[in-house]
N, C-alpha and C positions, 0 to 999 in steps of 0.2 A: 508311368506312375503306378505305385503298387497297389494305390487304393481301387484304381480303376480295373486292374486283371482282381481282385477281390471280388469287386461286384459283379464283374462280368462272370465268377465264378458262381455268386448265388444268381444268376437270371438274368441280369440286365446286359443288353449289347452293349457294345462299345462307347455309341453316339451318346446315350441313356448313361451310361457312366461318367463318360468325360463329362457331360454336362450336369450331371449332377455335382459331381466334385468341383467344376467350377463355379455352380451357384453357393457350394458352400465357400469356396472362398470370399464370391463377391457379397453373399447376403440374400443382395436383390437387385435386379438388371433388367434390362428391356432384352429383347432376344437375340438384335443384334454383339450385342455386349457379351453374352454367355457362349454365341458358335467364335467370336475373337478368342474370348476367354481360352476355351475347350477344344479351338482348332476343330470344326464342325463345318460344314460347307451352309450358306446362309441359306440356300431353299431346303434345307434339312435341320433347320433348327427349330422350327413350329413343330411340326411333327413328334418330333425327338420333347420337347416340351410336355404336346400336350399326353404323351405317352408318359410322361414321370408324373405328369399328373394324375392319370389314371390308377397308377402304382400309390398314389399316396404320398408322395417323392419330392413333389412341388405344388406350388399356389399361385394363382395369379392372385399379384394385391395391387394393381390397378390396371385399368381401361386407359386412357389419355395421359400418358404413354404407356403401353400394355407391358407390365412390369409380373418377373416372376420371383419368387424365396422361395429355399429351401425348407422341408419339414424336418425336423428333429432327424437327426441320423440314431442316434441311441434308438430311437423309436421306432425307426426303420429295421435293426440291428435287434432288436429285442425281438421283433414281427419276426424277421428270419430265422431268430434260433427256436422261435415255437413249433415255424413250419415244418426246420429239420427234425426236431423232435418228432414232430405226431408221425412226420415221414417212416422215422427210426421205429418209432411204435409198431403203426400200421405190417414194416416192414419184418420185424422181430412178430409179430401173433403171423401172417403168412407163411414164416419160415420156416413158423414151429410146428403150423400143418403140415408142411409139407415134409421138416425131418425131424422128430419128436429127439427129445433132450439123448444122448448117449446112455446107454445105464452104467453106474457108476462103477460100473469092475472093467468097463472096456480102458485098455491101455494101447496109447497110439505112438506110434514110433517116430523118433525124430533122426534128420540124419544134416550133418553137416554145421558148422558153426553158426554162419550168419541166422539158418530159420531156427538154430534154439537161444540164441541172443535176443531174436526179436521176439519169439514167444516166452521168455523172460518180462522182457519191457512190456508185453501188452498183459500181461498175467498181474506186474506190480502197476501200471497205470489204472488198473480195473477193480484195483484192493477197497474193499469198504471197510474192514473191521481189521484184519493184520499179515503181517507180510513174514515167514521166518527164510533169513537166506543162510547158505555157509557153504565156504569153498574161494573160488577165484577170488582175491581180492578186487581187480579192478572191474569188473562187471557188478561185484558187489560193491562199491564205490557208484556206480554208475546207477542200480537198483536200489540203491537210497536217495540218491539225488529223485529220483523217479517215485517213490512213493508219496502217494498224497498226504495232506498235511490231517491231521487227528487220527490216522493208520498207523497201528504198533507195528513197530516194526524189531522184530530180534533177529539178529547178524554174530554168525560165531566165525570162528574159523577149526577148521578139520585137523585139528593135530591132537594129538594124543587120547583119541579113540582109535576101534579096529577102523581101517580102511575098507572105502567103498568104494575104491576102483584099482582096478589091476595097473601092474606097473607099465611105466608110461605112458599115462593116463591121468588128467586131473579129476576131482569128481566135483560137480554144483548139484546143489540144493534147492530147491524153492516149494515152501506154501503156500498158499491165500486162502484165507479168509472157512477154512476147513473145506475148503470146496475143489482146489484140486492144488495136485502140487508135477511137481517137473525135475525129473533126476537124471543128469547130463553128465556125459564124460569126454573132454576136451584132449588131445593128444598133445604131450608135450612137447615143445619144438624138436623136431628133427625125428621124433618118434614115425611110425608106421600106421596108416590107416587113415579115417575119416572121424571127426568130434560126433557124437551119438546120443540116444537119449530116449526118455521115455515120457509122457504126457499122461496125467490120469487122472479120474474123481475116485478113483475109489479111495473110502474113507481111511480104510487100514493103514495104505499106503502115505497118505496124508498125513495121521494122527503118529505115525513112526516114525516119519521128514521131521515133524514138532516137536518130537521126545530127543531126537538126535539133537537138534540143533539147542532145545535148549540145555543140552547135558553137555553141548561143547560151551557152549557160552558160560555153564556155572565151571568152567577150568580156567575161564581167565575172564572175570570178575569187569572190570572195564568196561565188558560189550554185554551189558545189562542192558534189557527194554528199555527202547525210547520211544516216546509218542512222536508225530510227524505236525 
């Protein structure tokens, strides 16, 4: 069950799993009823109980016969994304001691398709305020699907300005949010060499990805700003 490797993901063992998700089926059960339920070995189902109990997870709501419910899963699931949050927090101000932000003129080299595909996707899944792509279609197809929803997003295509990449060579685009952008050159099939690329904050570089792309979009009218 998939609910079960979920929670065994955030914390809980397996036993603590299954039986939780079985008390959500049943409601409310004695405890012989929940290790059937959850396929649980019967001298391991107290235990396993009063452990979900401990967690917040379950309740006893009677004595004569010692009956257990489930507590709210939302509730549970809300508790867990706080955790991972403060986690994230705590994790990001450490990080930052340890390696202070890049300065924003450092530019980092990319090499090979798949890491500037996926440093694409995490660039637009990371968008607060706006996204400008231009270049491949279908990555740009896939980086619109990927934008979040109230992030402008402007999408041109590269024809009829100069060219930014040598022949047999495709070029991509990306900005976000003036905060970095990513200028990639992909080898056309059968061409010579490795897809390649460059990663940066610096603003120049950024503010010039934004001038380009929207001077290709004002050449065909269509692929005007759309909000997400």
């Amino acid at each position: 069950m998939s609910a079960v490797i979920h929670l065994q993901a955030l914390g809980l063992t397996e036993y603590e799993a299954r039986a939780y998700t079985a008390l959500l089926a049943l409601g409310r059960a004695v405890p012989a009823r929940v290790a059937r339920q959850a396929g649980i070995p019967r001298p391991k189902i107290y235990e396993t109980l009063e452990r979900l109990e401990g967690r917040g997870l379950a309740a006893r709501v009677g004595q004569n016969p010692l009956e257990y419910a489930p507590l709210s899963a939302r509730e549970y699931l809300a508790r867990a994304r706080r955790a991972f949050d403060d986690r994230l927090g705590a994790l990001d101000r450490d990080l930052s001691r340890l390696a202070p932000d890049p300065a924003p003129e450092a530019v980092y080299h990319l090499y090979g398709e798949a890491a500037i595909r996926s440093l694409c996707e995490d660039l637009t899944l990371n968008a607060r305020r706006s996204v400008y792509i231009a270049g491949e279609p279908a990555l740009a197809d896939r980086l619109e699907r990927l934008t979040p929803r109230g992030v402008e997003l402007q999408r041109a295509a590269l024809t009829g300005l100069p060219s930014v990449a040598a022949e047999g060579q495709r070029a991509f685009l990306l900005a976000r949010d003036g905060e970095a952008a990513l200028i990639a050159h992909f080898i056309e099939e059968g061409g010579v060499g490795e897809a390649h690329g460059v990663h940066t904050h610096n603003p120049v570089v950024i503010h010039l990805i934004e001038g380009y792309v929207r001077l290709a979009a004002e050449r065909k009218p269509a692929e005007s700003p759309v909000g997400r």
